[in-house]
C-alpha positions as CSV (number, residue, x, y, z in Angstrom):
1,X,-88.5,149.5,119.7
2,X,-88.2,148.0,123.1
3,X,-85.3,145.7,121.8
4,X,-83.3,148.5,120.8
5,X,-83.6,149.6,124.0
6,X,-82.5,146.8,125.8
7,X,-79.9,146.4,123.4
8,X,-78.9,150.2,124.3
9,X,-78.7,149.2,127.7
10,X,-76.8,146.5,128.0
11,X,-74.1,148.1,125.3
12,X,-74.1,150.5,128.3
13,X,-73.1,149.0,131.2
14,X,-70.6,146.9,129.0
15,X,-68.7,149.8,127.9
16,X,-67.6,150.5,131.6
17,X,-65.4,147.4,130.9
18,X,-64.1,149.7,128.0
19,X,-63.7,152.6,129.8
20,X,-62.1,151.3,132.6
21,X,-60.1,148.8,131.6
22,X,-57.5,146.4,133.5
23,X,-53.8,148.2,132.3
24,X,-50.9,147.9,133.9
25,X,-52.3,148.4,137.6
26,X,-54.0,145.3,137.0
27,X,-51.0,143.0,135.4
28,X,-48.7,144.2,138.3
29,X,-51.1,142.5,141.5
30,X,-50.8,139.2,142.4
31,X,-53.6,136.7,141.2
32,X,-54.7,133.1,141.9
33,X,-53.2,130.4,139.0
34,X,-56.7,129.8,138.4
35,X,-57.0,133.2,136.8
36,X,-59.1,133.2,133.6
37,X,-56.9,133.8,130.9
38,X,-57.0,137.4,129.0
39,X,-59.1,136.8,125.8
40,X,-61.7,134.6,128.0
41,X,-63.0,137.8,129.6
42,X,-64.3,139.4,126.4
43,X,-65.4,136.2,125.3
44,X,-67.8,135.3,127.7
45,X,-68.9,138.4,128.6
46,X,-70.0,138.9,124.8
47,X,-72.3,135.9,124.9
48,X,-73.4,136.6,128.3
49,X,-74.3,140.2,127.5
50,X,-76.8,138.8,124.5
51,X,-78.3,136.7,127.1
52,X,-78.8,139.5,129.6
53,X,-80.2,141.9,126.7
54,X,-82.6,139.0,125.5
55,X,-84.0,137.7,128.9
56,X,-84.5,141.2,129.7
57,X,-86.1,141.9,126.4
58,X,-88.3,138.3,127.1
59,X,-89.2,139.5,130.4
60,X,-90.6,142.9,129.1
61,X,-92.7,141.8,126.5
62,X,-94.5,139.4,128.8
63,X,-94.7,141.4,132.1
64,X,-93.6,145.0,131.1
65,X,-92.6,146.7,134.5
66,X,-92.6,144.4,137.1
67,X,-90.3,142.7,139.9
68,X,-88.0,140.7,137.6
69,X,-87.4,144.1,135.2
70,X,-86.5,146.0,138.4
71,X,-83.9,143.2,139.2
72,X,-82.7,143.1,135.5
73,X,-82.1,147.6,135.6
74,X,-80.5,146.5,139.4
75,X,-78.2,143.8,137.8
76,X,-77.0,146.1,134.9
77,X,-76.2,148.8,137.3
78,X,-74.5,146.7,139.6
79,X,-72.8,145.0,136.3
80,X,-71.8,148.6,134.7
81,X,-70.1,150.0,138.4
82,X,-67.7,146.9,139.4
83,X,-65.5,148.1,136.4
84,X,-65.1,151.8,137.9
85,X,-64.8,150.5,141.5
86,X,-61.6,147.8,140.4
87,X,-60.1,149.3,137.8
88,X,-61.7,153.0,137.5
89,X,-60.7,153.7,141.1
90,X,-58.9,150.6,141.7
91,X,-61.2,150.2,145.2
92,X,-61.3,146.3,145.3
93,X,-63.3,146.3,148.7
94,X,-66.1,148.5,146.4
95,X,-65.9,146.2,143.8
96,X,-66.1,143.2,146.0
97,X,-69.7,145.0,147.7
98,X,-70.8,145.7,144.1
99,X,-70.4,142.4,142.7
100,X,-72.4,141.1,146.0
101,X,-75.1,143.4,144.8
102,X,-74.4,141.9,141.1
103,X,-74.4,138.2,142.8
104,X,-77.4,138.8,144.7
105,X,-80.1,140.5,142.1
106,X,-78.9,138.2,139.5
107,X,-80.0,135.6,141.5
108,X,-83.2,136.9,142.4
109,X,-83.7,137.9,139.0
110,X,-83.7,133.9,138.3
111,X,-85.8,133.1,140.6
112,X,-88.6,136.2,139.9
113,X,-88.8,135.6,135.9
114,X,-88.8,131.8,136.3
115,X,-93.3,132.0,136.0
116,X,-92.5,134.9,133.9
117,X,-90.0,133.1,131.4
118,X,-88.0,129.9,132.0
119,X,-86.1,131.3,128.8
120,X,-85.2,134.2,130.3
121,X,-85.0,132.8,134.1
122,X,-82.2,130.1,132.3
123,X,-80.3,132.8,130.6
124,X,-79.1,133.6,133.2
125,X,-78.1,130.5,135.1
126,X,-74.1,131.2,133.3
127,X,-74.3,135.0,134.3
128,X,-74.5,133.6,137.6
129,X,-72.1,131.1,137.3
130,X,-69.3,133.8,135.9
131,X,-70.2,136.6,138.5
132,X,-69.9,133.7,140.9
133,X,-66.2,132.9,139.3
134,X,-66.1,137.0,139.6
135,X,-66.7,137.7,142.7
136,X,-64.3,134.2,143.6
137,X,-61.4,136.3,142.0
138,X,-62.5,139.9,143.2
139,X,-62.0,138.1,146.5
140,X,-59.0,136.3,145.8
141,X,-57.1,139.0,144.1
142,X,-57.9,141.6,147.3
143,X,-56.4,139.2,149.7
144,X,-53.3,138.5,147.3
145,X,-52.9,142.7,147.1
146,X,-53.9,143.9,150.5
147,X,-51.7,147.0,150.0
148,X,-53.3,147.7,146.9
């Protein structure tokens, strides 16, 4: 039962990215050459969101509520509101503080299941990785669009 939940979760937060979705607003602003092309966004975030639902599910069966689930409910939070602040209300300076949030308790998720799980704590080392490459471009495309 507890997987399904998890599972439930994480579907979730990831359909924000459905919900609000890039359109036009998005093609129209200026972005870095080293923009990640289109169909590498669904890509990666599939695989990364089987990892976040499994660490999450590890952490849970070993440790039920405890510091690193907190940071896991934080993360998906944090994960499911960056697509309303960009593209939902197209607020890149929101966006840019949320994925600091994301950056931050993914991070200290790592570091807090690590005893728990290794697994799970090295699950999400790529998470970290692409919300580091995020957050880069969050960044990047703000100070390209300043009047957006």
């Amino acid at each position: 039962m507890a997987a399904v939940i998890f599972i439930v979760i994480v579907v979730l937060a990831a359909s924000s990215g459905a919900v609000f979705k890039p359109g036009e607003w998005y093609e129209t602003l200026r972005k870095p050459d080293w923009t990640p092309p289109k169909w590498a966004f669904p890509v990666v975030w599939s695989i990364l969101y089987v990892c976040i639902g499994y660490a999450g599910w590890l952490i849970w069966t070993i440790a039920g509520w405890s510091l690193p689930i907190a940071l896991w409910g934080l993360q998906m939070v944090a994960n499911a509101l960056w697509s309303y602040f960009f593209f939902g209300i197209r607020r890149m300076d929101l966006a840019l503080v949320d994925v600091a949030v994301l950056w931050l308790s993914v991070a200290l998720f790592i570091l807090a299941a690590w005893p728990v799980s290794t697994l799970a704590s090295l699950l999400f080392v790529p998470y970290l990785a692409w919300v580091s490459a995020a957050a880069t471009l969050n960044y990047s495309v703000r100070r390209l669009n300043p009047e957006a």
